[in-house]
C-alpha positions as CSV (number, residue, x, y, z in Angstrom):
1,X,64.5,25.3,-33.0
2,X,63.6,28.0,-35.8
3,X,61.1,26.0,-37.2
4,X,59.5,25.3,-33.7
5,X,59.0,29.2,-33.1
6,X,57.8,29.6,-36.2
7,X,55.0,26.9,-35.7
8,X,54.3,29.0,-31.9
9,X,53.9,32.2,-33.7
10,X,51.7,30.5,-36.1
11,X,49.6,28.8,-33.1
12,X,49.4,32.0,-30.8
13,X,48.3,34.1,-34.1
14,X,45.4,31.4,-35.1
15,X,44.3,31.6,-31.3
16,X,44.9,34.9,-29.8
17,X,44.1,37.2,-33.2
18,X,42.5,35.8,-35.4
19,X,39.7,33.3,-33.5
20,X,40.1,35.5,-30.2
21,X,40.1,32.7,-28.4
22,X,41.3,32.1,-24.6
23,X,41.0,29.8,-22.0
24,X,38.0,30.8,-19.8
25,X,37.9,29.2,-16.4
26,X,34.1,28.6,-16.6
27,X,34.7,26.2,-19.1
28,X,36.9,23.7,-17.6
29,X,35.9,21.3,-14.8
30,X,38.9,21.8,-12.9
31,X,41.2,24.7,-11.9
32,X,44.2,22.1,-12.6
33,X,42.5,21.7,-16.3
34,X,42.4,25.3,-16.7
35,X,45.6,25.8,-15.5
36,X,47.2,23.2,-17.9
37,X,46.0,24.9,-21.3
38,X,47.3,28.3,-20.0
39,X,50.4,25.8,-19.4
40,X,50.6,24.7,-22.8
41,X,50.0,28.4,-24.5
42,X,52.4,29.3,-21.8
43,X,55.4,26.7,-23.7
44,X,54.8,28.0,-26.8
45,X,55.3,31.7,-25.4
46,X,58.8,30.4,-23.9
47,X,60.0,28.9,-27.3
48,X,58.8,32.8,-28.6
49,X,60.7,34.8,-26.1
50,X,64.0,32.5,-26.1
51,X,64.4,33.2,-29.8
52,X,63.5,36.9,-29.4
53,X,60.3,36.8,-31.6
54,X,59.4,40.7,-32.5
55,X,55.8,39.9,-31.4
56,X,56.6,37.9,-28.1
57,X,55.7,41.4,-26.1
58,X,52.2,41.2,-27.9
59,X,51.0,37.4,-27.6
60,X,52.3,38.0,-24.3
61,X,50.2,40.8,-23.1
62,X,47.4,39.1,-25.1
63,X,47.7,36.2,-22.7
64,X,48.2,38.2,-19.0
65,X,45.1,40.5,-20.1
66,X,43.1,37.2,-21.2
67,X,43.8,35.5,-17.5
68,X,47.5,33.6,-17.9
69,X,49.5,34.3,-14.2
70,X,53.0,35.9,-15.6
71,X,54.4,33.4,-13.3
72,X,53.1,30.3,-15.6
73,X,55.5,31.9,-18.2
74,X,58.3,32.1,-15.5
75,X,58.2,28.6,-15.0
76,X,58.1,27.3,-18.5
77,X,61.2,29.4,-19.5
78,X,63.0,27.9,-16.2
79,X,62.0,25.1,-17.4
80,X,63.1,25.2,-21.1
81,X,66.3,26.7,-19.9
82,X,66.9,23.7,-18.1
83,X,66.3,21.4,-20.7
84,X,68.2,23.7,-23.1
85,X,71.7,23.4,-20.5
86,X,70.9,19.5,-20.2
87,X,71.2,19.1,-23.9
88,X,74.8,21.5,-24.1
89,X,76.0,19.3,-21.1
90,X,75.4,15.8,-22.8
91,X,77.1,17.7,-26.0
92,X,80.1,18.6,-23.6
93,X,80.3,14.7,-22.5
């Protein structure tokens, strides 16, 4: 899982800082596309926060000033959560 933060940190950095690029609703055809890349920024953020990344609090604000809904970030750590117990159960079995 390090390596996969790692890589996120790397991603949100390249987008967020250095390119300053975000989503912008305007250029997608559809809210649902929209909403997907906020999605997808959204998983990398989770993978952040679950390893307790010293700049999570900063990509993250980035991203809720820039337009992401805090709840898209509620979901994918549910979500990861999930998938992180289902992977400890099967180790159990």
């Amino acid at each position: 899982m390090t390596m996969m933060w790692k890589l996120g940190v790397k991603i949100l950095y390249k987008y967020f800082v250095k390119l300053q690029w975000m989503p912008k609703r305007e250029d997608y055809r559809s809210t649902r596309s929209y909403n997907n890349v906020w999605g997808f920024f959204a998983e990398i953020l989770a993978v952040v926060k679950q390893n307790n990344h010293p700049e999570f609090d900063k990509y993250y604000e980035i991203a809720v000033q820039n337009g992401m809904d805090p709840s898209v970030l509620e979901k994918k750590l549910k979500e990861l959560t999930e998938v992180k117990q289902s992977f400890i159960e099967i180790e159990m079995n």
